[in-house]
N, C-alpha and C positions, 0 to 999 in steps of 0.2 A: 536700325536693325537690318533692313534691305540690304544696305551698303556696305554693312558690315560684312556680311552675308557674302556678295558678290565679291568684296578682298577676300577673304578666305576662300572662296570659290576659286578665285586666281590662283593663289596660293599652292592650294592640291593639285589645281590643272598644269601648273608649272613642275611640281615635284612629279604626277605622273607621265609628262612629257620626257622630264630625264630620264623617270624607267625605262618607256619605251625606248630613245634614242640609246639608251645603254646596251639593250636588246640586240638593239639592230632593228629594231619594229620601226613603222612612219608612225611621225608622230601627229600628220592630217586625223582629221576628222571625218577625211569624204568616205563617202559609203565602196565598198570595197564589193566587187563583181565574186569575186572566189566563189560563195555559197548563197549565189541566188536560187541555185538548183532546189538547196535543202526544203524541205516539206516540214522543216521543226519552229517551233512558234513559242518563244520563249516571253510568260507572262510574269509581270513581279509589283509586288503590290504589298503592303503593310499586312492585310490579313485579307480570307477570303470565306469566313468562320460565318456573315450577317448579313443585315443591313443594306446598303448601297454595293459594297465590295463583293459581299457572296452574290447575289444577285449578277455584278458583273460580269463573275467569276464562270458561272451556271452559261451564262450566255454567251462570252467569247470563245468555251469550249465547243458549245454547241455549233455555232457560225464559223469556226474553224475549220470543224470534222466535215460539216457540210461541202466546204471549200478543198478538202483533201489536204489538210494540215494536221501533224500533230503537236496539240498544243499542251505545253507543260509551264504548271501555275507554281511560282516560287513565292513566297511569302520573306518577308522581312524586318515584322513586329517592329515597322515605326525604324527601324535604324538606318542611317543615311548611306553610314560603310559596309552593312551588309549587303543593301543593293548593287552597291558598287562594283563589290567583290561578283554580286553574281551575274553582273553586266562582263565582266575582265572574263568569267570563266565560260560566256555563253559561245563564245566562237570553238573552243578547245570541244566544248560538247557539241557541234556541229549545229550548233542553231540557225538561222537563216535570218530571222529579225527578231527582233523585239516590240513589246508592246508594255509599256513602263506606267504606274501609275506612280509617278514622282513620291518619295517621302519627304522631298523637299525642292520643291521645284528651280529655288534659287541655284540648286544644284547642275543644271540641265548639262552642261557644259563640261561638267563631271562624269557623269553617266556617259554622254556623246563619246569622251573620250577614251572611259573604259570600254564600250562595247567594241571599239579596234575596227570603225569599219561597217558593224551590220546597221542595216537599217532601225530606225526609233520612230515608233508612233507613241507618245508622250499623251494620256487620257487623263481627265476629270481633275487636274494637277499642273495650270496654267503655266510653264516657262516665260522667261521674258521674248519677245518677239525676237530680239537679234541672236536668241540660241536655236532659234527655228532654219529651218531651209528648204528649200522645194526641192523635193525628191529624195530626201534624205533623214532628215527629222523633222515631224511634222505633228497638231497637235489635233486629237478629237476630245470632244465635249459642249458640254450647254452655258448658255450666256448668265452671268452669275448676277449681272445687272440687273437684267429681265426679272429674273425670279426676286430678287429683293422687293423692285418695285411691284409686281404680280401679289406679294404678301400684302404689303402695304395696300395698295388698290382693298385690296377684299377686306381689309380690317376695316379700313375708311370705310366704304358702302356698306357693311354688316353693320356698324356704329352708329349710324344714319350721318354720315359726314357732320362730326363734330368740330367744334371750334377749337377742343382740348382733346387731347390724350392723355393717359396715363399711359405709361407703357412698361412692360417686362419685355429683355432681352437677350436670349442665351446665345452666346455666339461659337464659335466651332475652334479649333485652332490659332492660337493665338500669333502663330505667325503665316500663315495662311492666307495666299493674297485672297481666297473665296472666303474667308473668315468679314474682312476690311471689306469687299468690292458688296454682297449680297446682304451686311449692316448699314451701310451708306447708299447704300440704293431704296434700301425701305425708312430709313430715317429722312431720305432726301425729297422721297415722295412727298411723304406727309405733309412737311413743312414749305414743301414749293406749292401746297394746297392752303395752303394760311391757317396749317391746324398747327396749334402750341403741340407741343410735346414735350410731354415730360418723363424722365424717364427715369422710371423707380428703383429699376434694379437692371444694370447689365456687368455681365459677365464672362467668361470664358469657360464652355464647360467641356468644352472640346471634344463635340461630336460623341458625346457618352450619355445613357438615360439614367443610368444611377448616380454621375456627379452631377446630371441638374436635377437630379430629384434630392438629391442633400442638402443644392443652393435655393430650390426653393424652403428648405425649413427652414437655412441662416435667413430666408428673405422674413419670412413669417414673422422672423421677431421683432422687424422692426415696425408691424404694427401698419404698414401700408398697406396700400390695395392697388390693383390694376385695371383696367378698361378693357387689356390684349394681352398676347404674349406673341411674337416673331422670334423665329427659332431659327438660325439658321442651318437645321439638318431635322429627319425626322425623329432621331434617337431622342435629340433634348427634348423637342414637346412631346414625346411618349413621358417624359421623364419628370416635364411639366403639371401633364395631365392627370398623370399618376399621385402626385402629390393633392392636387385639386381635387380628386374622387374619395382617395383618402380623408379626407377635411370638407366634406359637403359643401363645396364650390360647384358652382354651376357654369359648367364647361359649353353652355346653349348658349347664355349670357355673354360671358366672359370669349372669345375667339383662341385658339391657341392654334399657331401655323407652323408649317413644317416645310424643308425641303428635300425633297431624292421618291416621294412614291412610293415607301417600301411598303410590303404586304403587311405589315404591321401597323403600317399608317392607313393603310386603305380600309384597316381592318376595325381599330380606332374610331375614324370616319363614322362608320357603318353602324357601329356601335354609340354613337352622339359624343364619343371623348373629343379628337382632335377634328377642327373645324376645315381645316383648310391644306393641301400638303401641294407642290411644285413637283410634277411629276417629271425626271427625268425619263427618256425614254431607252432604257437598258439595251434592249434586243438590237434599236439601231445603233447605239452607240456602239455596240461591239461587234456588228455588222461592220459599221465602216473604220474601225480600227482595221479587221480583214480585210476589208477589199483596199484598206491603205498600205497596208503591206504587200499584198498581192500586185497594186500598181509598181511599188518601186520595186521590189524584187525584181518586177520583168523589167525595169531600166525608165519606165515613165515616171507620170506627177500621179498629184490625188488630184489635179483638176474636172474630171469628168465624172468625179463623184457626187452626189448630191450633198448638198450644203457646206461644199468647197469654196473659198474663198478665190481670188483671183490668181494671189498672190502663189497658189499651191501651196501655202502654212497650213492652213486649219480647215479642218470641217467640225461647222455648229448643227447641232442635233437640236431642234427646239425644244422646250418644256411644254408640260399639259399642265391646265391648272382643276385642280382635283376637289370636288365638294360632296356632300353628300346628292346634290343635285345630279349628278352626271357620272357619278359613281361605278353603277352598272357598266359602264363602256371601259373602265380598268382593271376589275376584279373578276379574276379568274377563274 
């Protein structure tokens, strides 16, 4: 599907390279000096309505204005050619850069090339490395391994390190490389622990509380049971939980983990539903999309930003891990 993915990638980038050459446009890639000047901060993102994304949304404004930018949030309900489109039309609005939350990462290459030139800070929606580049596009967010195994860890030690698992697993977007990277890091924990696992029920609910709270009724009938649930976002184990609270399961017993933090999870927590959430840290993470813009606009890297990488590709925000234990030190 990846590969697929990457020829069609080709494909587009080739058709809108003869646009532009038709144009008279370059049809480079390099980040283009014209409108370093601009103070306009163009953000775009699937939706910005909840969750992990409204959250982001609240805070990249905030960390903008602070900075003396203004920043305008464009939505794109999931479509890969609407973002596209509003990457092609962000220079004609005198944008200055962008800050993308991929709808499809595989796409990076695409986007690069409709933006004509402005700078790309690419967040929480991993490109491949060789569409990255220091100074020019570059990407922020948290290590999706970590947090896999971070789940796993806390179910094992809650379980009393058993020799078996059961396990339930609602997994997030099905093409997703955080979908694959944050399942095979909690699956890989486990079993490089010498625990069997077995696994009851996994799925695809893609990052929704009410389509895993459906597939846990389809799960129900087949009469199984579970140990855990690893969730990889917090919407599915709300959606998890919900179904168990409904149905006098015992969510104290039973672990249900989550990952992004959201005040709904925290809230959960608090309340004895979900046991466990992977707190992404919002406020920095849209902090240093700012100040990653702010570097290359003025013609530098992201190097001397905190949790940049050498390479000036990426800055990693780390994850908290979140219990009723320690609670108090996330909730607002």
């Amino acid at each position: 599907m990846k590969r697929f993915k990457r020829i069609l990638a080709a494909l587009t980038i080739a058709a809108l390279t003869a646009g532009m050459c038709a144009c008279g446009s370059q049809s480079t890639v390099a980040v283009s000096t014209e409108t370093n000047s601009s103070k306009k901060i163009l953000v775009t993102l699937a939706d910005a309505k909840s969750g992990t994304r409204g959250d982001f949304e609240k805070a990249v404004r905030a960390a903008g204005k602070k900075a003396g930018f203004s920043v305008t949030v464009q939505q794109t309900a999931g479509v890969l050619n609407t973002q596209i489109k509003q990457l092609q039309n962000a220079k004609q609005h005198k944008f200055g850069g962008i800050i993308c939350w991929a709808d499809d990462p595989s796409a990076a290459k695409q986007l690069e090339i409709a933006a004509d030139g402005l700078p790309i800070v690419f967040v929480n929606s991993l490109p491949e490395e060789d569409d990255l580049a220091s100074g020019s596009f570059v990407y922020v967010g948290s290590d999706d391994t970590t947090a896999g195994q971070d789940q796993a860890e806390y179910v094992y030690n809650k379980l009393g390190k058993p020799d078996k698992i059961n396990l339930l697993m609602m997994k997030g977007k099905k093409d997703a490389d955080s979908t694959s990277t944050r399942t095979n890091a909690a699956r890989n924990y486990l079993t490089d622990k010498g625990c069997d696992v077995n696994i009851v029920f996994s799925d695809f609910a893609n990052d929704d509380q009410e389509t895993a709270h459906t597939m846990m009724q389809s799960f129900a009938t087949t009469g199984q049971t579970f140990d855990a649930a690893i969730c990889n976002d917090d919407a599915m184990a709300l959606g998890v939980v919900q179904y168990m609270q409904e149905n006098g399961m015992s969510t104290s017993n039973i672990p249900v983990c989550g990952i992004d933090g959201t005040s709904d999870a925290l809230t959960s927590i608090k309340s004895g539903g979900m046991s466990y959430t992977e707190l992404q840290q919002t406020d920095k993470v849209a902090q240093a999309c700012i100040d990653a813009i702010s570097a290359i606009k003025s013609g530098g890297t992201i190097n001397d930003i905190k949790g940049a990488t050498d390479d000036g590709r990426y800055i990693w925000i780390p994850y908290e891990k979140v219990t009723a234990d320690n609670l108090s030190k996330f909730q607002k």
